[in-house]
PDB file of N, CA, C, O and CB in Angstrom:
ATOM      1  N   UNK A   1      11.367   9.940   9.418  1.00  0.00           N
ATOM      2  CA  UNK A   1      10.182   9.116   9.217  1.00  0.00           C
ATOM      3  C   UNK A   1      10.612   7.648   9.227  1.00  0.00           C
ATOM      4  O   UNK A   1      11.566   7.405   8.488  1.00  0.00           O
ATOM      5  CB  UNK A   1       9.452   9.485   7.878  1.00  0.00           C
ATOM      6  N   UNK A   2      10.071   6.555   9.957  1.00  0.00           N
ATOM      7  CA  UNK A   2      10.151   5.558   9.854  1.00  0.00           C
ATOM      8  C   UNK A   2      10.163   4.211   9.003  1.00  0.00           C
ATOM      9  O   UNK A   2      10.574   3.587   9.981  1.00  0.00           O
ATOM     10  CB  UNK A   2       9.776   5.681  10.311  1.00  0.00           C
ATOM     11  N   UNK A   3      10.117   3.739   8.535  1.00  0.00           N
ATOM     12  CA  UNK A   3       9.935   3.042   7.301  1.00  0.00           C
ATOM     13  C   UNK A   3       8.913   2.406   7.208  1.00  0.00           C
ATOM     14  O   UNK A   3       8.241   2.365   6.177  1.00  0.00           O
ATOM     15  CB  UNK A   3      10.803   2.266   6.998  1.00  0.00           C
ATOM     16  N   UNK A   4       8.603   1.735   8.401  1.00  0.00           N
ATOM     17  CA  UNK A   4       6.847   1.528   8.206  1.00  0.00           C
ATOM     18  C   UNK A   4       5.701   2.555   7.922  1.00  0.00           C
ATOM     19  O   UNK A   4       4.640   2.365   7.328  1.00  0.00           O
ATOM     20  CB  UNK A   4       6.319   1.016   9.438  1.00  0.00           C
ATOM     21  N   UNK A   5       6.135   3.563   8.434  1.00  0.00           N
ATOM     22  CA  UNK A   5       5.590   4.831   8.294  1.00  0.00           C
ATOM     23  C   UNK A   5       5.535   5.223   7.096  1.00  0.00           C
ATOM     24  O   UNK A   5       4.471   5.701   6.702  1.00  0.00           O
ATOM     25  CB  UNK A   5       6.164   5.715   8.946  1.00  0.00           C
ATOM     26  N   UNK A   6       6.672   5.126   6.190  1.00  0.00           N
ATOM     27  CA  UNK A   6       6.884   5.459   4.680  1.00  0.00           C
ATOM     28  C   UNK A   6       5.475   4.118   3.846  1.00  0.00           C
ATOM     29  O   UNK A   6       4.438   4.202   3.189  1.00  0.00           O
ATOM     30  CB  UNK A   6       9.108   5.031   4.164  1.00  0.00           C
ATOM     31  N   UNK A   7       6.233   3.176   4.361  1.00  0.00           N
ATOM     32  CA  UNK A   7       4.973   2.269   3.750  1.00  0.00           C
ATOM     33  C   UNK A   7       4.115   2.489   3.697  1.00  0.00           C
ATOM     34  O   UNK A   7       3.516   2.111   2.690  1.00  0.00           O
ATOM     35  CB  UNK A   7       4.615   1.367   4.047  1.00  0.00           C
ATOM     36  N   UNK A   8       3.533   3.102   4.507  1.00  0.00           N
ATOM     37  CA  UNK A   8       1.983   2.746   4.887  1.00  0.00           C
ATOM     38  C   UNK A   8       1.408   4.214   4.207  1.00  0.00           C
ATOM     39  O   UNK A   8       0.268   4.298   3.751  1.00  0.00           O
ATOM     40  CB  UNK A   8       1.596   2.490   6.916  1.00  0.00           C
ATOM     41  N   UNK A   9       2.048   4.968   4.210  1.00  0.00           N
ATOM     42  CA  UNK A   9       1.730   6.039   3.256  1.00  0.00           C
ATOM     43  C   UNK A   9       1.670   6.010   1.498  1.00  0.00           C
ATOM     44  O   UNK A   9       0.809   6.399   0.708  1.00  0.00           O
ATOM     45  CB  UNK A   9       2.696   6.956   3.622  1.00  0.00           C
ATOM     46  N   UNK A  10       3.049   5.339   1.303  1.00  0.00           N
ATOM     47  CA  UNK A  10       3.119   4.416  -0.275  1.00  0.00           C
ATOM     48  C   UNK A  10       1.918   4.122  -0.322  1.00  0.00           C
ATOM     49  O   UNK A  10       1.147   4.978  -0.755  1.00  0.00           O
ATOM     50  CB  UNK A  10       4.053   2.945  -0.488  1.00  0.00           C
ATOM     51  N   UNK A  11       1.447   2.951   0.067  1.00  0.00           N
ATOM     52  CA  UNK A  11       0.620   1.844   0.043  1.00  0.00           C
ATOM     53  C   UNK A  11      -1.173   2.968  -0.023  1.00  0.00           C
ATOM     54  O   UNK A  11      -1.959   2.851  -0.962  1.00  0.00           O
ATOM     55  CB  UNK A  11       1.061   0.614   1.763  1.00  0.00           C
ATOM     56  N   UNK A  12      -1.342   3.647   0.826  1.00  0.00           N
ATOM     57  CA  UNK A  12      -2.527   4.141   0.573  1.00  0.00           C
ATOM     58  C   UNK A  12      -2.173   5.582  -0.424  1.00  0.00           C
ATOM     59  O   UNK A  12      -3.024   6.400  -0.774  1.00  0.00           O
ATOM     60  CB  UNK A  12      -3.316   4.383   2.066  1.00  0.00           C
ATOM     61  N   UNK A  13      -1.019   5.623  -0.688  1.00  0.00           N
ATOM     62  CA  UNK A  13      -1.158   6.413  -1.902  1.00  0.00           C
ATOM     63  C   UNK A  13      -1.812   5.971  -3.299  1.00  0.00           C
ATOM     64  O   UNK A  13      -2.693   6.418  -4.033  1.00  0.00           O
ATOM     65  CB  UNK A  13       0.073   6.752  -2.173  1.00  0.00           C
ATOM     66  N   UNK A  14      -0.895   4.807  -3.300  1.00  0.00           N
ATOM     67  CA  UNK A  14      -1.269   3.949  -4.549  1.00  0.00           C
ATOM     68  C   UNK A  14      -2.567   3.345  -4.517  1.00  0.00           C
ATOM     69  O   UNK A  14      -2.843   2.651  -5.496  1.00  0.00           O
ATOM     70  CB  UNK A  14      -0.325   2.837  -4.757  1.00  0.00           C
ATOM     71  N   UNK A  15      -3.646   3.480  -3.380  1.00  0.00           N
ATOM     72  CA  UNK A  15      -4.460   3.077  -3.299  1.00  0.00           C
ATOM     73  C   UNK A  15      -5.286   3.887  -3.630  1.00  0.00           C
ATOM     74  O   UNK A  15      -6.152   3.415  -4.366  1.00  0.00           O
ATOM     75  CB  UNK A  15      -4.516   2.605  -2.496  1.00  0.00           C
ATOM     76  N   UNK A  16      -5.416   5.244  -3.321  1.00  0.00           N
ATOM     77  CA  UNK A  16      -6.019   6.458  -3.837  1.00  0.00           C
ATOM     78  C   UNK A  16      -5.755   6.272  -5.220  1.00  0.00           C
ATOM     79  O   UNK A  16      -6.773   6.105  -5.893  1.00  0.00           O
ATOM     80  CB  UNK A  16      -5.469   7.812  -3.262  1.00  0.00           C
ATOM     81  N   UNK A  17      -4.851   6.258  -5.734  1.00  0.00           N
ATOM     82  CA  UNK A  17      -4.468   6.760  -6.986  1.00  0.00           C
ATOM     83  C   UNK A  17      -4.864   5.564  -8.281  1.00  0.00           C
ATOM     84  O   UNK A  17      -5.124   5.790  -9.463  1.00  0.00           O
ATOM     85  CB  UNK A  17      -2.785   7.113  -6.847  1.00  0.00           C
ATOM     86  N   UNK A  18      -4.791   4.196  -7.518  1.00  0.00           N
ATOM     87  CA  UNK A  18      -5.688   3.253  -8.498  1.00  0.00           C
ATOM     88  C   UNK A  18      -6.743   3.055  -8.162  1.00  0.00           C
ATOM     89  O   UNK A  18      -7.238   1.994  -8.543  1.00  0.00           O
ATOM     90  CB  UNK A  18      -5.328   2.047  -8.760  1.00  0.00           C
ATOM     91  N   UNK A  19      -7.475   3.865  -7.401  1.00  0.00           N
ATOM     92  CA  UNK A  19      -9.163   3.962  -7.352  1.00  0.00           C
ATOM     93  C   UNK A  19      -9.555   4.984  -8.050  1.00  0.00           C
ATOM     94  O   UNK A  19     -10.722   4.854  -8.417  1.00  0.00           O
ATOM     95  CB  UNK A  19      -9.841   4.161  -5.964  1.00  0.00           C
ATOM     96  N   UNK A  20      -8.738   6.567  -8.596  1.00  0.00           N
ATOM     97  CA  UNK A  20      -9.304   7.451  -9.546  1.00  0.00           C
ATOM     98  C   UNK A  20      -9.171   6.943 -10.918  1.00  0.00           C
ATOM     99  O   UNK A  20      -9.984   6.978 -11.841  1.00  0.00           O
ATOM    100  CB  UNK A  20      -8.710   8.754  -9.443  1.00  0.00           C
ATOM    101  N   UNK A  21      -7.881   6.423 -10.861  1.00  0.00           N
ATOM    102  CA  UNK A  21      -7.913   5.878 -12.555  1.00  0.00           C
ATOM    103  C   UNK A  21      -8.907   4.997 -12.572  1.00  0.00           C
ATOM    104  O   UNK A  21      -9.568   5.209 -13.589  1.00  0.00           O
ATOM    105  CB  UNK A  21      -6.529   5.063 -13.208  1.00  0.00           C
ATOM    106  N   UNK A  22      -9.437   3.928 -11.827  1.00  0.00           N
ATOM    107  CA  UNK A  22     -10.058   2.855 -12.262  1.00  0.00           C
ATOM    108  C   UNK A  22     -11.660   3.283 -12.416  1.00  0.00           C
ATOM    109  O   UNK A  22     -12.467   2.709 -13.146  1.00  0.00           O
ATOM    110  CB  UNK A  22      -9.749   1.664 -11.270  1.00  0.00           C
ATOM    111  N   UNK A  23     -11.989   4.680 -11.369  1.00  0.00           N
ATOM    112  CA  UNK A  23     -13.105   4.938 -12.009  1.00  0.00           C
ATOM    113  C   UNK A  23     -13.232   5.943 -13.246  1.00  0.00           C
ATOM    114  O   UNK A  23     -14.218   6.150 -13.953  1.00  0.00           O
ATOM    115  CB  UNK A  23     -13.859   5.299 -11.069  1.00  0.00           C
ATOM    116  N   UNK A  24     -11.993   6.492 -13.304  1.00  0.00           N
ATOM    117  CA  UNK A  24     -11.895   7.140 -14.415  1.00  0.00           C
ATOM    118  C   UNK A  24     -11.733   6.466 -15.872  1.00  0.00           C
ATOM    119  O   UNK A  24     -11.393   7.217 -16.786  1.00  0.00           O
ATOM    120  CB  UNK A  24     -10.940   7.893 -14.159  1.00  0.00           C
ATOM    121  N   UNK A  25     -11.931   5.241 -16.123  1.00  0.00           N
ATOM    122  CA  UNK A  25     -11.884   3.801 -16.813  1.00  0.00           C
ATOM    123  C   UNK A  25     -10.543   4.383 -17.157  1.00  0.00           C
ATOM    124  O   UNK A  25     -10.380   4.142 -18.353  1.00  0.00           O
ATOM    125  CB  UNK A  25     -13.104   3.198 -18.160  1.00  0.00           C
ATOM    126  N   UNK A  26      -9.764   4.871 -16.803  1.00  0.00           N
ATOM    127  CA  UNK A  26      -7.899   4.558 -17.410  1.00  0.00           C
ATOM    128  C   UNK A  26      -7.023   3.426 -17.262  1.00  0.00           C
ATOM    129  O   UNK A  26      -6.006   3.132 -17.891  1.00  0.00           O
ATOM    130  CB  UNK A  26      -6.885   5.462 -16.765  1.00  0.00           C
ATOM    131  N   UNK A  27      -7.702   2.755 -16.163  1.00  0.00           N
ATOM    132  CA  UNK A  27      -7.068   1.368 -15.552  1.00  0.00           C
ATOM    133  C   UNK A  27      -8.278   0.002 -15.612  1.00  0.00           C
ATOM    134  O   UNK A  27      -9.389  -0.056 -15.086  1.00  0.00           O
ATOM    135  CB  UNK A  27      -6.589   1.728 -13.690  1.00  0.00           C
ATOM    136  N   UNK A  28      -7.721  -0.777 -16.265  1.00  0.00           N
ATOM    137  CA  UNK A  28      -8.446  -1.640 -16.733  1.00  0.00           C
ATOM    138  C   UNK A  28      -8.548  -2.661 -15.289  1.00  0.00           C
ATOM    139  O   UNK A  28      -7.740  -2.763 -14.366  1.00  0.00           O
ATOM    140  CB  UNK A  28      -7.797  -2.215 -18.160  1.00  0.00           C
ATOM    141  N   UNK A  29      -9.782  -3.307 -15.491  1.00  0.00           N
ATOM    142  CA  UNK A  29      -9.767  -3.838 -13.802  1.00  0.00           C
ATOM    143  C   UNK A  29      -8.572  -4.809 -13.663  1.00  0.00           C
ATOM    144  O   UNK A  29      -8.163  -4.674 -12.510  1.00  0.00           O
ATOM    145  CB  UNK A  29     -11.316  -4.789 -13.279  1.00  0.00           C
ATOM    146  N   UNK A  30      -7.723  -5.858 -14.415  1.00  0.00           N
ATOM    147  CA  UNK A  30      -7.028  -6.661 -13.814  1.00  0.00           C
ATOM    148  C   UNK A  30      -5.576  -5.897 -13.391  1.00  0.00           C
ATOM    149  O   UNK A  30      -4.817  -6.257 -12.491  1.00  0.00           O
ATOM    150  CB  UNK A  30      -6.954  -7.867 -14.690  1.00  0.00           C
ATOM    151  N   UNK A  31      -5.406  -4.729 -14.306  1.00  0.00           N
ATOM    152  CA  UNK A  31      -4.278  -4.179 -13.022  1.00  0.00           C
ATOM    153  C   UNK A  31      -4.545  -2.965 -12.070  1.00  0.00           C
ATOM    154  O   UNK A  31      -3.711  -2.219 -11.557  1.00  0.00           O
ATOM    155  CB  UNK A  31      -2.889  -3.697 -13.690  1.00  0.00           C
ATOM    156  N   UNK A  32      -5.642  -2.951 -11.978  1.00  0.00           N
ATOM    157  CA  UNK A  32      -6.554  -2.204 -10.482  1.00  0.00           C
ATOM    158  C   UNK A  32      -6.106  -3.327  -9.735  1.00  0.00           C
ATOM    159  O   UNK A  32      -5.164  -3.195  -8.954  1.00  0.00           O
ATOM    160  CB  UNK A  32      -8.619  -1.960 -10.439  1.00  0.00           C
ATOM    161  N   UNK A  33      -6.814  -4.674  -9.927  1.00  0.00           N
ATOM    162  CA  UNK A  33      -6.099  -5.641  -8.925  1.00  0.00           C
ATOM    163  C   UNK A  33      -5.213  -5.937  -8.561  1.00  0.00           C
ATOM    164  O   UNK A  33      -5.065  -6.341  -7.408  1.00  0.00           O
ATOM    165  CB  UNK A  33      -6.141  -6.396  -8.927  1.00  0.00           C
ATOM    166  N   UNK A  34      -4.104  -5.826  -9.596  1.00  0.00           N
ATOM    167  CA  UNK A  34      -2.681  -5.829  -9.065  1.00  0.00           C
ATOM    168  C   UNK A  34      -2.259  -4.978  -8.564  1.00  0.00           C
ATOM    169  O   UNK A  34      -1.657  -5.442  -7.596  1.00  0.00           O
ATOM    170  CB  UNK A  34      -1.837  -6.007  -9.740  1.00  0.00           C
ATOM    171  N   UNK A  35      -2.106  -3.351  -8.580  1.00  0.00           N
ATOM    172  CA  UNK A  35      -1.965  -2.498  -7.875  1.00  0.00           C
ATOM    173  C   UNK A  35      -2.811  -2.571  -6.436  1.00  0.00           C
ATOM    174  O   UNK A  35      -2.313  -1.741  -5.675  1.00  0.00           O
ATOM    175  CB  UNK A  35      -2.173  -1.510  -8.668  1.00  0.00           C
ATOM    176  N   UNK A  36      -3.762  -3.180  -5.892  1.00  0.00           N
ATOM    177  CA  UNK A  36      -4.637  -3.486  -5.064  1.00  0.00           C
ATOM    178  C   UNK A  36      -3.952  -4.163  -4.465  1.00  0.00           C
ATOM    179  O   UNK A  36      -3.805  -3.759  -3.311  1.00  0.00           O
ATOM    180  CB  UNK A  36      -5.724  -3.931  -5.385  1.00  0.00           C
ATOM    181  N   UNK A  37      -3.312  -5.248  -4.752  1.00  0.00           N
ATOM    182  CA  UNK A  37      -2.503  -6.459  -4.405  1.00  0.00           C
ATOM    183  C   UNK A  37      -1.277  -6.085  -3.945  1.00  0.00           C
ATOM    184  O   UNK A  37      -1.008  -6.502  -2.818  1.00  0.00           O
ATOM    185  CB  UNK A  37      -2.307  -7.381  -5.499  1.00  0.00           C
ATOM    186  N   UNK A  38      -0.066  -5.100  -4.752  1.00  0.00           N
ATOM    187  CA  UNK A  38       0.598  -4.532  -4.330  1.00  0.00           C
ATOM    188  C   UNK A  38       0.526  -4.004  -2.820  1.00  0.00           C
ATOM    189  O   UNK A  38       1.141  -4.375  -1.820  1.00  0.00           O
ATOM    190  CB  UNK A  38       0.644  -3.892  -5.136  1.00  0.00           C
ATOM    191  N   UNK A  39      -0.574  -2.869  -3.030  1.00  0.00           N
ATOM    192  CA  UNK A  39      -0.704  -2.000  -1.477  1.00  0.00           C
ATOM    193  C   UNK A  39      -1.002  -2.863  -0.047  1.00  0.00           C
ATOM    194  O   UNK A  39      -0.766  -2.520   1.112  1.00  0.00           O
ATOM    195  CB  UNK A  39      -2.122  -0.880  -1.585  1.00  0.00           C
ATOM    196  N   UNK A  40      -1.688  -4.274  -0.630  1.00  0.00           N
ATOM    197  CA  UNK A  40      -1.929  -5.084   0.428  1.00  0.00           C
ATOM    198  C   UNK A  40      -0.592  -5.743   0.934  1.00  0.00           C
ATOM    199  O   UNK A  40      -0.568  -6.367   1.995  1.00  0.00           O
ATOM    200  CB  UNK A  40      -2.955  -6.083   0.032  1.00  0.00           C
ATOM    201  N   UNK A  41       0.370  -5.606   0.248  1.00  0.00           N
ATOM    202  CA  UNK A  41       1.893  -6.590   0.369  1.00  0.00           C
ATOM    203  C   UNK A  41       2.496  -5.481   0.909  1.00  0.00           C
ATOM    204  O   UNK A  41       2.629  -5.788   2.093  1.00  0.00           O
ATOM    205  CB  UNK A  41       2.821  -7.313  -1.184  1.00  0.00           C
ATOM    206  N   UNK A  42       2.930  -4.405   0.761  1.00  0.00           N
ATOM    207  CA  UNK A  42       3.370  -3.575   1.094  1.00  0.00           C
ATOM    208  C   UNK A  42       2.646  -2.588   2.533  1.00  0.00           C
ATOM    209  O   UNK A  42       3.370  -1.949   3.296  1.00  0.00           O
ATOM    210  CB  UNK A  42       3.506  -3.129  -0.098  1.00  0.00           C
ATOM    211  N   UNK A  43       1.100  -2.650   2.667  1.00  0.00           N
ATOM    212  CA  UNK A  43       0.963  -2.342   3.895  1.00  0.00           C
ATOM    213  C   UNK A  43       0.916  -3.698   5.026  1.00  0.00           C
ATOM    214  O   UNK A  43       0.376  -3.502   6.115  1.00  0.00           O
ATOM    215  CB  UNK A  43      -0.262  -1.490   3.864  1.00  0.00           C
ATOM    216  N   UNK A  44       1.387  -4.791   4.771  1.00  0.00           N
ATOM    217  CA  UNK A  44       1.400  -6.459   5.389  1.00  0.00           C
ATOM    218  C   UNK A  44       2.959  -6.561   5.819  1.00  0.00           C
ATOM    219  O   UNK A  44       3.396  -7.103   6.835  1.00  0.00           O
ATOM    220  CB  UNK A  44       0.945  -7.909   3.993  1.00  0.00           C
ATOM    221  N   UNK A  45       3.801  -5.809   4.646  1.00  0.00           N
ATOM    222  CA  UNK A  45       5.511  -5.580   5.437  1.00  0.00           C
ATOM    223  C   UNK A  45       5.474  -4.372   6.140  1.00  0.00           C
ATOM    224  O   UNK A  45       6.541  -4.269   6.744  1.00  0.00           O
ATOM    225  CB  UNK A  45       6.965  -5.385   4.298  1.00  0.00           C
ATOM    226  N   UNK A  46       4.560  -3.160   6.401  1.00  0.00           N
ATOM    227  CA  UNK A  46       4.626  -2.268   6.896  1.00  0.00           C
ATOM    228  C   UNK A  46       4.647  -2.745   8.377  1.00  0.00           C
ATOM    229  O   UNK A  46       5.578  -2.557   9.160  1.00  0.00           O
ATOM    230  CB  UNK A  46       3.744  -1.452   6.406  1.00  0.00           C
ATOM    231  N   UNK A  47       3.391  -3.440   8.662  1.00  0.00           N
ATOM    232  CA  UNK A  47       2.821  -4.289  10.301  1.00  0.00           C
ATOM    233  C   UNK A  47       3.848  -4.582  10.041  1.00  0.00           C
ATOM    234  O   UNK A  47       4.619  -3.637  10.205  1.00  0.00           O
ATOM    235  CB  UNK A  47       1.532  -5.507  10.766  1.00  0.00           C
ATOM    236  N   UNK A  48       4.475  -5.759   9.575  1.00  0.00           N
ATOM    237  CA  UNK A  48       5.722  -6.734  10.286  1.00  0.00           C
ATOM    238  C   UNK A  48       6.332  -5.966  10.763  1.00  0.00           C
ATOM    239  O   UNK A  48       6.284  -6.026  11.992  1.00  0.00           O
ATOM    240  CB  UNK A  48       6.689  -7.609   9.527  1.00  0.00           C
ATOM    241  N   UNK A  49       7.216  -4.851  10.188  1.00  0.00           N
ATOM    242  CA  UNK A  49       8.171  -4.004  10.659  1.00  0.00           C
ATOM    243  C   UNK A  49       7.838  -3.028  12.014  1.00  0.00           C
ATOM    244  O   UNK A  49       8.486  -2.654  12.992  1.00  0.00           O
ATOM    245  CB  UNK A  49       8.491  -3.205   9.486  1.00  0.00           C
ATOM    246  N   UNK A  50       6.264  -2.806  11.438  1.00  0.00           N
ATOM    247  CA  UNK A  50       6.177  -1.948  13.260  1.00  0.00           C
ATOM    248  C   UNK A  50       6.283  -2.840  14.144  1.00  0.00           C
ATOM    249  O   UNK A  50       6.728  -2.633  15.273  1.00  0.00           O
ATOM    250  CB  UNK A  50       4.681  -1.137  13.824  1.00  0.00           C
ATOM    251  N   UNK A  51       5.902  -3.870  13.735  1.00  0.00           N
ATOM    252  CA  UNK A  51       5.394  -4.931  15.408  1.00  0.00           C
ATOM    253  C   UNK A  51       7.067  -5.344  15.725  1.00  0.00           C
ATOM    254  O   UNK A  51       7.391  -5.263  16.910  1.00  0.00           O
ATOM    255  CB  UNK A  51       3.995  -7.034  15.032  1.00  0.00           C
ATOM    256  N   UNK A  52       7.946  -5.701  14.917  1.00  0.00           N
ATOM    257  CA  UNK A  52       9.747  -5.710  14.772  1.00  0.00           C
ATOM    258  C   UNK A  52      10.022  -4.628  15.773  1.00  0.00           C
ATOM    259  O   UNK A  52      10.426  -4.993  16.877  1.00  0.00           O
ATOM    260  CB  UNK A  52      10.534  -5.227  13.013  1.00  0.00           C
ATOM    261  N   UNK A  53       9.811  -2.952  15.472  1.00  0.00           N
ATOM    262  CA  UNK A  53       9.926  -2.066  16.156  1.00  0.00           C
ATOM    263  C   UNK A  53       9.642  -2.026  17.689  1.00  0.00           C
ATOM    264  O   UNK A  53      10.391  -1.785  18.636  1.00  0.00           O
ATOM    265  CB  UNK A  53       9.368  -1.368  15.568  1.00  0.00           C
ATOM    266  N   UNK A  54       8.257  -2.355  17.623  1.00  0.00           N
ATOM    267  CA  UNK A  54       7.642  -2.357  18.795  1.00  0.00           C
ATOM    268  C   UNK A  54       7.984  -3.535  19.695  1.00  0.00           C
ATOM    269  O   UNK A  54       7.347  -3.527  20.748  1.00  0.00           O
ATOM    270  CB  UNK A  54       6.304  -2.278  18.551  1.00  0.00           C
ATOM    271  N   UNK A  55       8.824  -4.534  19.542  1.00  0.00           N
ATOM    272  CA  UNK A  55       9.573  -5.379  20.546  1.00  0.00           C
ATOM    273  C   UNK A  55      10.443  -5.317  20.769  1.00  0.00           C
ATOM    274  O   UNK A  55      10.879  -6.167  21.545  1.00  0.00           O
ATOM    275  CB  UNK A  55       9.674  -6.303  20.541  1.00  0.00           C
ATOM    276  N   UNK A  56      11.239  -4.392  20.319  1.00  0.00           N
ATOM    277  CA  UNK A  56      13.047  -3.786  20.139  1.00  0.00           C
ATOM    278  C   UNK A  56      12.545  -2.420  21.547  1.00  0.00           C
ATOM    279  O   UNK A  56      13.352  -2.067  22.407  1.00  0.00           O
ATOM    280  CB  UNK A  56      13.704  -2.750  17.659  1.00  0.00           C
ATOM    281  N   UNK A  57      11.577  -2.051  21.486  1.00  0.00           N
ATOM    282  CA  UNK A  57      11.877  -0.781  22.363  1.00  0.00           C
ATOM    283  C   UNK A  57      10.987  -1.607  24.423  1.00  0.00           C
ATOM    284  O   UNK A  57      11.014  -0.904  25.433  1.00  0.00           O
ATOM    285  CB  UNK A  57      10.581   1.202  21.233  1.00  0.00           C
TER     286      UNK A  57
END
């Protein structure tokens, strides 16, 4: 598996997973946002790295 590939799976994991807690009120909204924030940084190095990939081949 690729590593952007790994990312981008991370990233909408954690995205699933701080949208049940947050409606499940377990996650208070300002670190819904940070976890939100996270997945956006982490699927933003995912692109860099494919588009990296995708000019190497």
């Amino acid at each position: 598996m690729k590593t952007y590939s790994l990312l981008y799976a991370v990233s909408a994991l954690l995205a699933v997973l701080g949208a049940a807690l947050r409606i499940t009120h377990v996650l208070d909204r300002p670190y819904f946002y940070g976890l939100i924030a996270i997945c956006i940084v982490l699927g933003t190095i995912g692109n860099v790295l494919r588009h990296k990939d995708l000019k190497r081949k």
